[in-house]
N, C-alpha and C positions, 0 to 999 in steps of 0.2 A: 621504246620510241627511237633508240638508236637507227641513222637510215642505213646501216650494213647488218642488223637484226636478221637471220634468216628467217622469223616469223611472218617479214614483211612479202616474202613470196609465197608460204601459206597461207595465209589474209588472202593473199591475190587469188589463188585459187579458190580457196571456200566463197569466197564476197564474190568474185567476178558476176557480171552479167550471164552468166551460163553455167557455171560453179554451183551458184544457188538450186539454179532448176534441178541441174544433175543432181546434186545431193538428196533435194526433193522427193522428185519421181522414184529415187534408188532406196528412199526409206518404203515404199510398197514392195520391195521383193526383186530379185533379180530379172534384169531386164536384156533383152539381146541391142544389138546396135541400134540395127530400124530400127525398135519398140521407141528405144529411147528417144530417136528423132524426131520420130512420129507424135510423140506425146510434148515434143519440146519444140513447141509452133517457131518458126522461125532461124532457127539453128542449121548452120552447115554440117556438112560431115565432116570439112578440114576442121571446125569450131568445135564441133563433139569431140572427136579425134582429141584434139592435142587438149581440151578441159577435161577429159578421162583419163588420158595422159600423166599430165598435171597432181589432179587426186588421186591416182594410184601412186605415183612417186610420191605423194606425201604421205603413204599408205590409210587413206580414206576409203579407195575401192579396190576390189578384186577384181583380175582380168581372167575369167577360166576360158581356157582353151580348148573344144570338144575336137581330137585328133578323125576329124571325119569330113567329107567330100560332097558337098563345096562344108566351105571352112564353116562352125560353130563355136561365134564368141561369145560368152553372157558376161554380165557385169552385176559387180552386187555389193553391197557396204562392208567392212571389216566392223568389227566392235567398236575401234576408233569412227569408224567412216560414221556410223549409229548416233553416237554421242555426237560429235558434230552435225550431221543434217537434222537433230533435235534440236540444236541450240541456231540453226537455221530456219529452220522452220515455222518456230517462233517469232524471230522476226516476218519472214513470211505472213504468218495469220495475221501479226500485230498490223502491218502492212494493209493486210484485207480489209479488218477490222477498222480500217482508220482511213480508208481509201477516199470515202467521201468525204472528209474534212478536208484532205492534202489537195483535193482537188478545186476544192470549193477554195482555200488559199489561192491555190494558183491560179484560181479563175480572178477571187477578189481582194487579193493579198492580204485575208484575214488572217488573224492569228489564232492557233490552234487552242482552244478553249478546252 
């Protein structure tokens, strides 16, 4: 809970708004850039960019580099990256799963039963 914890920057990454998706979409199997854009409605490419970024410097993903013309990048989970978008994911389904009570809250400020 310490605020100079360097966890508190890993948190950021896995939790972020776009963190989540990536990790996601990267537990189906390695993906190229577009794919991943493409599947992640809404996301920039500066956004992709530096959230791939991010979980690769926390060694979540792999960045393979195909030395070929034009450039070929895929991306794809480490064993660490695995273990966490399973422990994301889960909140994800839970998420699904529970979609229409959170909502039905926020429409009627019920409380979750």
């Amino acid at each position: 809970m310490d605020a100079d914890c360097p966890s508190r920057e890993v948190l950021k990454h896995m939790t972020s708004r776009w963190g989540v998706l990536v990790l996601v979409v990267l537990l189906s199997g390695t993906h190229r850039f577009s794919e991943l854009r493409r599947k992640i409605g809404g996301i920039s490419e500066k956004m992709l960019s530096q959230t791939l970024q991010g979980l690769e410097g926390d060694g979540f993903v792999d960045r393979i580099s195909h030395p070929v013309v034009p450039p070929h990048v895929e991306y794809t989970l480490t064993k660490m990256g695995e273990q966490a978008a399973s422990k994301v994911e889960a909140m994800v389904d839970w998420i699904e799963e529970n979609l229409h009570e959170i909502m039905r809250f926020k429409r009627e400020g019920e409380v979750y039963k």
